[in-house]
N, C-alpha and C positions, 0 to 999 in steps of 0.2 A: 462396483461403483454404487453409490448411495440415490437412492430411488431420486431423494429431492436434498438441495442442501440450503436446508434450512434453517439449521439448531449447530451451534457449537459450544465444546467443552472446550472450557479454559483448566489448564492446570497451573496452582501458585504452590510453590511449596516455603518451608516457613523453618526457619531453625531457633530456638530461644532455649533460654534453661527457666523458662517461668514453666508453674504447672498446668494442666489444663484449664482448671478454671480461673487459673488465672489468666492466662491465655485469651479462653474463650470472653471474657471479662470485655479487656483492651482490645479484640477483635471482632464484638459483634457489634458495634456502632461502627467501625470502619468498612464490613462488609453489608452493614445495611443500608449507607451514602449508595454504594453499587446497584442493591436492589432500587434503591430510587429513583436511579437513572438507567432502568428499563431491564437490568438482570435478571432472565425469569427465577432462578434456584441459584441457591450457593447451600454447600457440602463440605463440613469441616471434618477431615479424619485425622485420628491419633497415627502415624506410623509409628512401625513397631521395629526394635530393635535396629536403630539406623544410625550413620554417627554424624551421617549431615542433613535430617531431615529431621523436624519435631513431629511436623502438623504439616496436612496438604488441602487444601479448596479444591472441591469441583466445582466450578461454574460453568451453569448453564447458558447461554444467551442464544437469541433467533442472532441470523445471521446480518440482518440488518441492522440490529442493536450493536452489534459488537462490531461492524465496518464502521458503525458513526462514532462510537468510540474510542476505535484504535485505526485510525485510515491507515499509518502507517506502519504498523505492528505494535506488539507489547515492549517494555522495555526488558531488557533482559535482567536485571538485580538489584537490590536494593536495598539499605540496612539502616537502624534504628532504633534507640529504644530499648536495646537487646534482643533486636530481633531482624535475621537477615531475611529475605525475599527473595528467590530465586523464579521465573517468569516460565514455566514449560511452555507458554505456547499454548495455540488454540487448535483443536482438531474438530473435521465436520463430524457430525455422530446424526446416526440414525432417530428416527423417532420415539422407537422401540425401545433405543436405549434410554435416553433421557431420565427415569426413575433413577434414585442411587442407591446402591447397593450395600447392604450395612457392612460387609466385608469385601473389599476389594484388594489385588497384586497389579501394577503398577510395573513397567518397564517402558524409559521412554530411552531410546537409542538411535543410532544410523547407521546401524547393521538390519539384514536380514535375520529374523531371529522365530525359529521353528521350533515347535513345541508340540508333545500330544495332545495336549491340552484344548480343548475349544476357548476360544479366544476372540476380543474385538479388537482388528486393527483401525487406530484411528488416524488419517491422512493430515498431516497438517495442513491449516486455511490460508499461513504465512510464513514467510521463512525468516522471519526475523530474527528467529533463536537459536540457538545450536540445536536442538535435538530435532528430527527431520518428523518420527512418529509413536505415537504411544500405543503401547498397547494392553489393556487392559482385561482383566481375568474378573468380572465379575465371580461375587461372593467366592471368591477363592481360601478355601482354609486356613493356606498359609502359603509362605512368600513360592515363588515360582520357579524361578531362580536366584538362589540366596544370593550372590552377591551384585546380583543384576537391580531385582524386583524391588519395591515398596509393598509392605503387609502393610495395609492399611483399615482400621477398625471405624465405623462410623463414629461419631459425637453428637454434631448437633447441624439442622438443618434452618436456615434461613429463607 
């Protein structure tokens, strides 16, 4: 159990056929509205080799930021623009973790899912969305389980 639950990670994941900078272009004014309304961090990563995922957000939030924002949960998906939005959900996350990690594997499921591997499992804050928890492989080489995980490379931080 988490010492204090103070901080949660939001995961958005993002699909488009624009490039990164293009991407990052049309996405850093939409994720900087966020930080202005009290986001501490946001975490754009490339994922790699995926055929429903481009680009994934880590967001940060204290936990009270993100209850005044989402009382009722995240919405689950979204599209536009050429560009779809899929909502993972928010999980409590320790303190410790909070930095982001310039490579990170990614598997969010509702299975039990055991690994050699050291790993952070993270509990979700809501149950708004399909997937129950993430779990996350800081600076992991490479994907975890291929057809499970997200290889995710850092970009750019907000």
């Amino acid at each position: 159990m988490l010492e204090t639950k103070n901080y949660i990670v939001q995961y958005i994941g993002f699909k488009t056929n624009l490039t990164p900078k293009d991407f990052i272009s049309r996405w850093t004014p939409f994720a900087s509205n966020f930080k202005n309304i009290g986001i501490q961090s946001i975490d754009l990563y490339k994922v790699q080799d995926n055929k429903d995922l481009t680009f994934i957000s880590r967001n940060i939030w204290t936990s009270e930021i993100y209850f005044e924002n989402f009382p009722s949960g995240v919405a689950s998906s979204a599209s536009g623009g050429g560009i779809s939005l899929t909502q993972f959900g928010g999980y409590w996350i320790d303190k410790s973790d909070l930095q982001a990690p310039e490579l990170m594997s990614l598997i969010f499921s509702k299975d039990n899912i055991t690994q050699d591997l050291e790993y952070k499992e993270k509990l979700q804050c809501t149950i708004y969305v399909k997937y129950l928890k993430a779990i996350e492989f800081i600076d992991a080489k490479e994907s975890i389980a291929s057809k499970k995980s997200l290889f995710c490379t850092h970009l750019k931080t907000i």
